[in-house]
LOZA-299310 format. One record per atom (N, C-alpha, C): residue number from 0; residue in three letters; x, y, z. Coordinates in steps of 0.05 Angstrom, whole numbers, plus 5000, padded with zeros to 4 digits. Example, Ala and Ser with C-alpha at 12.3 -4.5 7.8 and 13.67 -1.06 7.14 Angstrom:
% residues 2
i / aa / X / Y / Z
0 / ALA / 5264 / 4886 / 5156
0 / ALA / 5246 / 4910 / 5156
0 / ALA / 5264 / 4934 / 5156
1 / SER / 5257 / 4955 / 5142
1 / SER / 5273 / 4979 / 5143
1 / SER / 5258 / 5001 / 5157
***
This chain:
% residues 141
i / aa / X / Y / Z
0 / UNK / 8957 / 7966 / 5414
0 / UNK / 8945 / 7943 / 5427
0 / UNK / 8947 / 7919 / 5409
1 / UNK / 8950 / 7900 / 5421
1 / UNK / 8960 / 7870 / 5406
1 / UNK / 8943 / 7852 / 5409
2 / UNK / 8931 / 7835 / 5390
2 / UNK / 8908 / 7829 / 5391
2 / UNK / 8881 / 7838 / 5379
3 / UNK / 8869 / 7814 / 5382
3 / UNK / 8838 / 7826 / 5365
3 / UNK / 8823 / 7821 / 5389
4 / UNK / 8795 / 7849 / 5385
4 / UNK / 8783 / 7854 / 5405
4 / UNK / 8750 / 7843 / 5405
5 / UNK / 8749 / 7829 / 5430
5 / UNK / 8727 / 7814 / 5426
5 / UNK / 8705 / 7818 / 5444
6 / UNK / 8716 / 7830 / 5461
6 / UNK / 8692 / 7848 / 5494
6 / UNK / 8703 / 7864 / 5498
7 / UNK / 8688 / 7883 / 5494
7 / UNK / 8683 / 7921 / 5506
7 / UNK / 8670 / 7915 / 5525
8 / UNK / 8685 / 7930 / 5539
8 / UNK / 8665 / 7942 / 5575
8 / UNK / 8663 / 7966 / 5570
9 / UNK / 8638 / 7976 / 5584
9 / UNK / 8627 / 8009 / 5579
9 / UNK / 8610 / 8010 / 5597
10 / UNK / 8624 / 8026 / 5613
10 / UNK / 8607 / 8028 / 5638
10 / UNK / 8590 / 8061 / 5627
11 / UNK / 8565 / 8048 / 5633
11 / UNK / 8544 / 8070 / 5633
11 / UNK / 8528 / 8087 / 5653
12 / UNK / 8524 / 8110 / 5654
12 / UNK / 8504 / 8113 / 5675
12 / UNK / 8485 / 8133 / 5664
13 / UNK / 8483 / 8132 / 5643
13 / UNK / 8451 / 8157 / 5623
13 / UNK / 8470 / 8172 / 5619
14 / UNK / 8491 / 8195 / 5632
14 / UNK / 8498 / 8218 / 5617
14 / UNK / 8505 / 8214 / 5589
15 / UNK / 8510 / 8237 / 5576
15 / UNK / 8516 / 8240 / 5553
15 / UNK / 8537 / 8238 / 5560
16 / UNK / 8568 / 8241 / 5569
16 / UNK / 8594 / 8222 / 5564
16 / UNK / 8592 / 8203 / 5572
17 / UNK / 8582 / 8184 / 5588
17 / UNK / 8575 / 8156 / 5578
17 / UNK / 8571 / 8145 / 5550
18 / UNK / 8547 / 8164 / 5541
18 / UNK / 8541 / 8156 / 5510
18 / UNK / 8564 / 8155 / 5499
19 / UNK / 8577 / 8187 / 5494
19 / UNK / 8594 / 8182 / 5479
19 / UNK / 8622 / 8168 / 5487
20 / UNK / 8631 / 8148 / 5505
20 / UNK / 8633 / 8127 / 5495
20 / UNK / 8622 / 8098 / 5484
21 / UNK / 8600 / 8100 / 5489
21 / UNK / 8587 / 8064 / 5487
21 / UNK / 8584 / 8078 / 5459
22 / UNK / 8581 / 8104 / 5436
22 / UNK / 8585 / 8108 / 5406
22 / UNK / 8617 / 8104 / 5401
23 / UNK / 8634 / 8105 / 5419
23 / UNK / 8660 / 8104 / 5404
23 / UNK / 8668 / 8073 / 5409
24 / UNK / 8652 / 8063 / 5426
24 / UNK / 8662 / 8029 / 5431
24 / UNK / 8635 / 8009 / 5410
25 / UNK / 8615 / 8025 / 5398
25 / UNK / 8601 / 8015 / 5378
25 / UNK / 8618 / 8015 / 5350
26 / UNK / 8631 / 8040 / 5351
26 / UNK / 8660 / 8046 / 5324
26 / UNK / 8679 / 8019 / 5319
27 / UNK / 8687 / 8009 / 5345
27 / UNK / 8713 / 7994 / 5352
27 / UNK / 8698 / 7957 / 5343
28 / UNK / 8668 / 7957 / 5353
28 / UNK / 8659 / 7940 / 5352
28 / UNK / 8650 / 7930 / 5321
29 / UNK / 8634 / 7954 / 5309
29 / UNK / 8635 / 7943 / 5291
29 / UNK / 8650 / 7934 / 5259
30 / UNK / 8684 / 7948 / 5273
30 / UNK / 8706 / 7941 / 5264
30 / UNK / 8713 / 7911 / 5259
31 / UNK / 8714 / 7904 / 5296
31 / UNK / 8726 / 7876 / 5298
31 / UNK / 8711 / 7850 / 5318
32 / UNK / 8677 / 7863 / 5312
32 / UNK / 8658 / 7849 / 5313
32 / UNK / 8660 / 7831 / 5340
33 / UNK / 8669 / 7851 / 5359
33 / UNK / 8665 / 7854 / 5389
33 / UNK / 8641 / 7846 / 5399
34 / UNK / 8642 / 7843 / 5423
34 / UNK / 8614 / 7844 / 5443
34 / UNK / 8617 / 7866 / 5454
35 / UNK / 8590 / 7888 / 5461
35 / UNK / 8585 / 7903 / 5477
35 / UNK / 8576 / 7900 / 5510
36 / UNK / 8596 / 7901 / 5528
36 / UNK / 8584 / 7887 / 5558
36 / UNK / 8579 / 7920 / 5564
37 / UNK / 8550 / 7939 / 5571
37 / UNK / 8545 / 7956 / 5588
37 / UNK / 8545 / 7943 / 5610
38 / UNK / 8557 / 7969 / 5631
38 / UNK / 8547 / 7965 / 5661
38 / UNK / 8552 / 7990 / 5668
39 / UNK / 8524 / 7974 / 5687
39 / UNK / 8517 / 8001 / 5710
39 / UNK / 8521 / 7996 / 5737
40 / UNK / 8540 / 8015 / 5746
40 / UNK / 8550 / 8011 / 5777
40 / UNK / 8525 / 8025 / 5799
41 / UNK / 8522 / 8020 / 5813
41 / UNK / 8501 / 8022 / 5840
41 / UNK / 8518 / 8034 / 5853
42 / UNK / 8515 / 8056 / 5861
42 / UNK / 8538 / 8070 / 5882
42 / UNK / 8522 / 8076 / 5910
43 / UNK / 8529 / 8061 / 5926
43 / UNK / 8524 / 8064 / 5954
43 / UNK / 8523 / 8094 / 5972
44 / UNK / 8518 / 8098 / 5984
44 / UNK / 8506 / 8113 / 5998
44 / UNK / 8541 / 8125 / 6017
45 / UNK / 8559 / 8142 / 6003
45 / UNK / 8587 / 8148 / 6018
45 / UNK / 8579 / 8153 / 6048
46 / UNK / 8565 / 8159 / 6065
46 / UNK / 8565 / 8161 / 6102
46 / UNK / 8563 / 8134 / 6105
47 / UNK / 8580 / 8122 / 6117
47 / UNK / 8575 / 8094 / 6143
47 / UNK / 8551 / 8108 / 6162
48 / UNK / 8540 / 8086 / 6152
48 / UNK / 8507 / 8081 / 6172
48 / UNK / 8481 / 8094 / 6159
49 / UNK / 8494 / 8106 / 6132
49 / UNK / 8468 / 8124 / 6123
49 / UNK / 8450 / 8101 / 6103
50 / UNK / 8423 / 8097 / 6116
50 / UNK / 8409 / 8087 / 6102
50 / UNK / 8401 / 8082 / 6075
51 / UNK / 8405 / 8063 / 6056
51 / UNK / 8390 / 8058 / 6027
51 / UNK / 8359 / 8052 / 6028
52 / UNK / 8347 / 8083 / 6026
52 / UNK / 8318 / 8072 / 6027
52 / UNK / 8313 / 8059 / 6015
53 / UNK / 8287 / 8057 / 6008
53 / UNK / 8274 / 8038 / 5985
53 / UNK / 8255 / 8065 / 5966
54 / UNK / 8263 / 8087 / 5971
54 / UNK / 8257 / 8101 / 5948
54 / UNK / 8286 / 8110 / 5935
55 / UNK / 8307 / 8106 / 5944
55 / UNK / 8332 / 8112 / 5928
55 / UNK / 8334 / 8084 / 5924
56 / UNK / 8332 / 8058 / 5927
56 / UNK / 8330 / 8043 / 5917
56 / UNK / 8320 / 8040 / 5882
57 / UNK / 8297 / 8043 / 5896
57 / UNK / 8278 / 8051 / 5860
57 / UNK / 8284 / 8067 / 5848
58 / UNK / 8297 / 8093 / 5854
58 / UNK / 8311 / 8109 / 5834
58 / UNK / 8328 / 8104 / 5818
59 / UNK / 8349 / 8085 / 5841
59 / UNK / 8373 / 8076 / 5827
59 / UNK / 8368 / 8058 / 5803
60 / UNK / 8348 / 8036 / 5810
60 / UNK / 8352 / 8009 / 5792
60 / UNK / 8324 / 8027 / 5766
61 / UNK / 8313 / 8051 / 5771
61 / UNK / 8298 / 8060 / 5749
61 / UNK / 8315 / 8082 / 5727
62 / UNK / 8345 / 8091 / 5740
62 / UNK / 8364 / 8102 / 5726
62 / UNK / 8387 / 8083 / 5720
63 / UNK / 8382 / 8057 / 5722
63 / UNK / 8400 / 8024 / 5717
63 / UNK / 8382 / 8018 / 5685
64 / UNK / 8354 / 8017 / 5692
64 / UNK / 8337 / 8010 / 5678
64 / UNK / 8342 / 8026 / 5653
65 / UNK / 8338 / 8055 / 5655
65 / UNK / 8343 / 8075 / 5622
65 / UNK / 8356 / 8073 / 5617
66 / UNK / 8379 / 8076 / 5634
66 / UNK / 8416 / 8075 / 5616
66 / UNK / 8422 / 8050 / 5606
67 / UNK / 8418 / 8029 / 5614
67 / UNK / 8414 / 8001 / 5599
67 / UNK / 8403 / 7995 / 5571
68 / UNK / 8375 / 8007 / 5579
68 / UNK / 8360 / 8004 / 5561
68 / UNK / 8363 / 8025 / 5532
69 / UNK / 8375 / 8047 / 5536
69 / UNK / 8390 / 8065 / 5519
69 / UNK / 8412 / 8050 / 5509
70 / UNK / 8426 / 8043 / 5523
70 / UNK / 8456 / 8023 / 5508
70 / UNK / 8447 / 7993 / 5494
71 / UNK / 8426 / 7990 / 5502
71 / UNK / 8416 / 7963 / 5488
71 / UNK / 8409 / 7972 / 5457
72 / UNK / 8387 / 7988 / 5449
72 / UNK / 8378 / 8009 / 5431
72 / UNK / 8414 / 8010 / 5415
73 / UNK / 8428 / 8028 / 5425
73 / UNK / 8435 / 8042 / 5398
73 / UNK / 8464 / 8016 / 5398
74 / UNK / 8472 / 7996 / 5411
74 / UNK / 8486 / 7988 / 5405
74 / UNK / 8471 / 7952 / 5381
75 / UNK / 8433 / 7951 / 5389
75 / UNK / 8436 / 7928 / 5375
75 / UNK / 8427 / 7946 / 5342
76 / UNK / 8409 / 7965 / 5346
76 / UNK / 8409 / 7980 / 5324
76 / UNK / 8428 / 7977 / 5303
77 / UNK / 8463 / 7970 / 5306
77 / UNK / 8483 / 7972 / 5295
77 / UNK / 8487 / 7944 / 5291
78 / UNK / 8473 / 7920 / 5303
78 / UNK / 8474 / 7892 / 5296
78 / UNK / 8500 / 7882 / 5312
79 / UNK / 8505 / 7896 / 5338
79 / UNK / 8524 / 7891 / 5350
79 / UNK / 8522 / 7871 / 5372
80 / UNK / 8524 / 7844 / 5375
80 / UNK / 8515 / 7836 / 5407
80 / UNK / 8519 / 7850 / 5431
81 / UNK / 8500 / 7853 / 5447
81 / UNK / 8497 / 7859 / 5473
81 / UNK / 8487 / 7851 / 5495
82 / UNK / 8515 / 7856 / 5523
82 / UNK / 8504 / 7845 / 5547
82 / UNK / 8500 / 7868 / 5560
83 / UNK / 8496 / 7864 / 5576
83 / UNK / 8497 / 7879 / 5613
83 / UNK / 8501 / 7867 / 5631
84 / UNK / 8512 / 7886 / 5653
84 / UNK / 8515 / 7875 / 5677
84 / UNK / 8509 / 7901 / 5702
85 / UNK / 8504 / 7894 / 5720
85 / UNK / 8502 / 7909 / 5746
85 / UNK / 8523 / 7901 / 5758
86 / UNK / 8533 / 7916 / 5780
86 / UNK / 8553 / 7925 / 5801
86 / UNK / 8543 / 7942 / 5824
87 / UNK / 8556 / 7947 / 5850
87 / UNK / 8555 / 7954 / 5869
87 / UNK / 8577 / 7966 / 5884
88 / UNK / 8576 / 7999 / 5903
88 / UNK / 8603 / 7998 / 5896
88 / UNK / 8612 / 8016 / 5891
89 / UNK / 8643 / 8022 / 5897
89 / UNK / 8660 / 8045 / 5880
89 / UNK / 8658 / 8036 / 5855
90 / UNK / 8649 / 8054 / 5835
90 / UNK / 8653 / 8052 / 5820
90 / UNK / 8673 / 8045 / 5795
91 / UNK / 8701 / 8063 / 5805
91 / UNK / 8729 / 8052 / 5794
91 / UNK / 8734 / 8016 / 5798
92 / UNK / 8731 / 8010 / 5829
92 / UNK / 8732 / 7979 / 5829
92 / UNK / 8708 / 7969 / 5813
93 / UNK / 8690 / 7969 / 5820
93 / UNK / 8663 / 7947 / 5804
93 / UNK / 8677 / 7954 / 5769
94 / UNK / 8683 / 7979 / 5761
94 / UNK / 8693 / 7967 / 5734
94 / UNK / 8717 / 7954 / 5728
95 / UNK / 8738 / 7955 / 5756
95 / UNK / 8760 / 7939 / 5742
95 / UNK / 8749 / 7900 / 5738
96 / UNK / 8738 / 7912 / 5760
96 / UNK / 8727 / 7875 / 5774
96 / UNK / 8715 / 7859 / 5751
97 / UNK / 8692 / 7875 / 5742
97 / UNK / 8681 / 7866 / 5721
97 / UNK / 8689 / 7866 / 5691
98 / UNK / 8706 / 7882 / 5691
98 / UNK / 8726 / 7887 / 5663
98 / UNK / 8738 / 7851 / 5657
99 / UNK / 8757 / 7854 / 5689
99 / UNK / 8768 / 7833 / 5700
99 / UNK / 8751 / 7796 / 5692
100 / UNK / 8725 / 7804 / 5699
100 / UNK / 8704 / 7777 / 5701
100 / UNK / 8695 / 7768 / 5681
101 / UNK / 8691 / 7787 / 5659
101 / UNK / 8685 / 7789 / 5632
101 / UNK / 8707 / 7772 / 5615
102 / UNK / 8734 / 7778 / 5613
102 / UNK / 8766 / 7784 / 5607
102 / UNK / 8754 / 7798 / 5583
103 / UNK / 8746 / 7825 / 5587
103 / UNK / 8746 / 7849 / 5562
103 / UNK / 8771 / 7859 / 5558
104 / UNK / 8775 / 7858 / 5534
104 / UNK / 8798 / 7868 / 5519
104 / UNK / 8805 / 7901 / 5529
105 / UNK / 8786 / 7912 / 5526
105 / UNK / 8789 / 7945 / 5537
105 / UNK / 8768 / 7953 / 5545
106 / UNK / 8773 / 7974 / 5561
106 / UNK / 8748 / 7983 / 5571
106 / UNK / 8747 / 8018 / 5555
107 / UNK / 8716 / 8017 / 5551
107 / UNK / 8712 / 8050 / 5537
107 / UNK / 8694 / 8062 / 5548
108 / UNK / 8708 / 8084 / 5562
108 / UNK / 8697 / 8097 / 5590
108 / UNK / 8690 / 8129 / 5577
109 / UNK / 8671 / 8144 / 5586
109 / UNK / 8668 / 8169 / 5585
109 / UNK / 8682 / 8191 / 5602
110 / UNK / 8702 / 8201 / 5590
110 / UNK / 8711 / 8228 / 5615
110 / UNK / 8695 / 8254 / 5614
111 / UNK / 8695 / 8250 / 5640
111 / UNK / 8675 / 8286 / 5652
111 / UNK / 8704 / 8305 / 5661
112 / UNK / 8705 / 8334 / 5653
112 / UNK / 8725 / 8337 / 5660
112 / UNK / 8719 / 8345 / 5692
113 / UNK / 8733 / 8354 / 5708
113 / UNK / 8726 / 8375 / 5737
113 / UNK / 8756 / 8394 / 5738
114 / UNK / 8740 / 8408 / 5763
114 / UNK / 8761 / 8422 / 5767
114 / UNK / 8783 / 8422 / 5781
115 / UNK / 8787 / 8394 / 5794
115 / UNK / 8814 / 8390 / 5810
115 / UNK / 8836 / 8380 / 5794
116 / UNK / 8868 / 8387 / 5800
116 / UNK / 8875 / 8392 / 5783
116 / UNK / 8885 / 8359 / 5775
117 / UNK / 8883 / 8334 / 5788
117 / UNK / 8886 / 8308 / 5768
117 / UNK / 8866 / 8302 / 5759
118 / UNK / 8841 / 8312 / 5755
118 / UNK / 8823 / 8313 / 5746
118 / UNK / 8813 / 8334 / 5723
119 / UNK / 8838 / 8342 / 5716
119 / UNK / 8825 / 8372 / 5696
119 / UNK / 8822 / 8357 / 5663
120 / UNK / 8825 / 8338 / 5665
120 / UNK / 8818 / 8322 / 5636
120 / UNK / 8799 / 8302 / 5639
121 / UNK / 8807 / 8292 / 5660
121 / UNK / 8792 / 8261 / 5664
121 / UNK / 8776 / 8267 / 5686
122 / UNK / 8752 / 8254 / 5694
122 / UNK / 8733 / 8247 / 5716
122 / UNK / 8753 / 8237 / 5736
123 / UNK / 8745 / 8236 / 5763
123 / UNK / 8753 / 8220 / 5786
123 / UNK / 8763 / 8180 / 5771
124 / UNK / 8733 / 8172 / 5771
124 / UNK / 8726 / 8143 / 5755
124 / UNK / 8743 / 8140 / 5736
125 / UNK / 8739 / 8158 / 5711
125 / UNK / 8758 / 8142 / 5686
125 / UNK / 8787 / 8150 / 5702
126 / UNK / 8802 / 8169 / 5707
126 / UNK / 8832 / 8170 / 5725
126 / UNK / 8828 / 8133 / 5746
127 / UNK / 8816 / 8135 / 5753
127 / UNK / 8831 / 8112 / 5767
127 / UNK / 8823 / 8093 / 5753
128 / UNK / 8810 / 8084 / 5734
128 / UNK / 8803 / 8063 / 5712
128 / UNK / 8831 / 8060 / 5703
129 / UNK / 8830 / 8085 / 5693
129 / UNK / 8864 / 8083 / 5671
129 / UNK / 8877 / 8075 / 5678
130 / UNK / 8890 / 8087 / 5708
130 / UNK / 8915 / 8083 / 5718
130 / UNK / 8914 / 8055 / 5731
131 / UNK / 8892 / 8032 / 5744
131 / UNK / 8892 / 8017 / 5762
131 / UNK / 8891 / 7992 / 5731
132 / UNK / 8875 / 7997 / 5712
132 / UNK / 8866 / 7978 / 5694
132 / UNK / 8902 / 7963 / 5683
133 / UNK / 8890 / 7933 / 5680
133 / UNK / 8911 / 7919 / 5668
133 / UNK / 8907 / 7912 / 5644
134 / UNK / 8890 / 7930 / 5628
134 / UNK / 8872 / 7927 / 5606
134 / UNK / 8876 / 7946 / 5586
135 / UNK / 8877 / 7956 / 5566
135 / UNK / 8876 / 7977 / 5553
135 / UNK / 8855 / 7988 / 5559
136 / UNK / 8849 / 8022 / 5563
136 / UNK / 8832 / 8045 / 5572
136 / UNK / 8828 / 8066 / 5552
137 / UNK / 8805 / 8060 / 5535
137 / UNK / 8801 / 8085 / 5517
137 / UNK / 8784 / 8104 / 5534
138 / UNK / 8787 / 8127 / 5540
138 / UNK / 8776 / 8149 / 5552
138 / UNK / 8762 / 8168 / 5531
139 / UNK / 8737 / 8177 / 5533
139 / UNK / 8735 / 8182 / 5510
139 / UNK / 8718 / 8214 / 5520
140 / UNK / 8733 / 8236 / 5517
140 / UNK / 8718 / 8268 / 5515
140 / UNK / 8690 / 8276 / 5500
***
């Protein structure tokens, strides 16, 4: 990659491979004294017509709230600036979009593996991150 890196995108959502990348994009950062942009995507409700109560409402923006608030913690801990942002949404798009809105140098995503087989390394999300991003994509196990 060409260039010096000055915004990380790291999309979060509490799991532990989330963490471990917003720790491997804290590595990168406080290399070449980057910004940390977390975000947390809001993922809609997949049935057409199926209601967003207002108690999955509050769940959502109270599991927006920890994972934020966790990435705020261990990335200023390290004296690293940090933003956030919210999204809405497929997830793969709201991070290209915002990758995009930012102009972050790369984005450092957590892979979950599963068991289908374009998915037997990578999550659904980071696979189409990688492949759709016009950005450099650290994926991180």
């Amino acid at each position: 990659m060409a260039g010096k890196i000055n915004n990380i995108l790291v999309p979060i959502d509490g799991s532990q491979n989330a963490i471990r990348g917003l720790d491997k994009a804290i590595d990168i950062a406080k290399g070449s004294g980057a910004t940390i942009t977390a975000l947390f995507v809001f993922q809609l409700p997949w049935k057409a017509g199926l209601k967003f109560t207002k108690s999955m409402e509050n769940e959502a923006q109270a599991r927006a709230t920890r994972a934020i608030g966790i990435a705020r913690q261990k990335v200023e801990r390290n004296g690293i600036t940090f933003k956030w942002k919210t999204a809405g949404g497929k997830p793969g798009d709201a991070i290209l979009n915002v990758a995009k809105g930012i102009r972050a140098d790369i984005i450092v995503i957590g892979a979950r593996g599963l068991g289908a087989a374009k998915e037997k390394f990578f999550g659904s999300t980071s696979n189409y991150v990688m492949h759709k991003a016009i950005k450099p994509v650290l994926v991180v196990k």
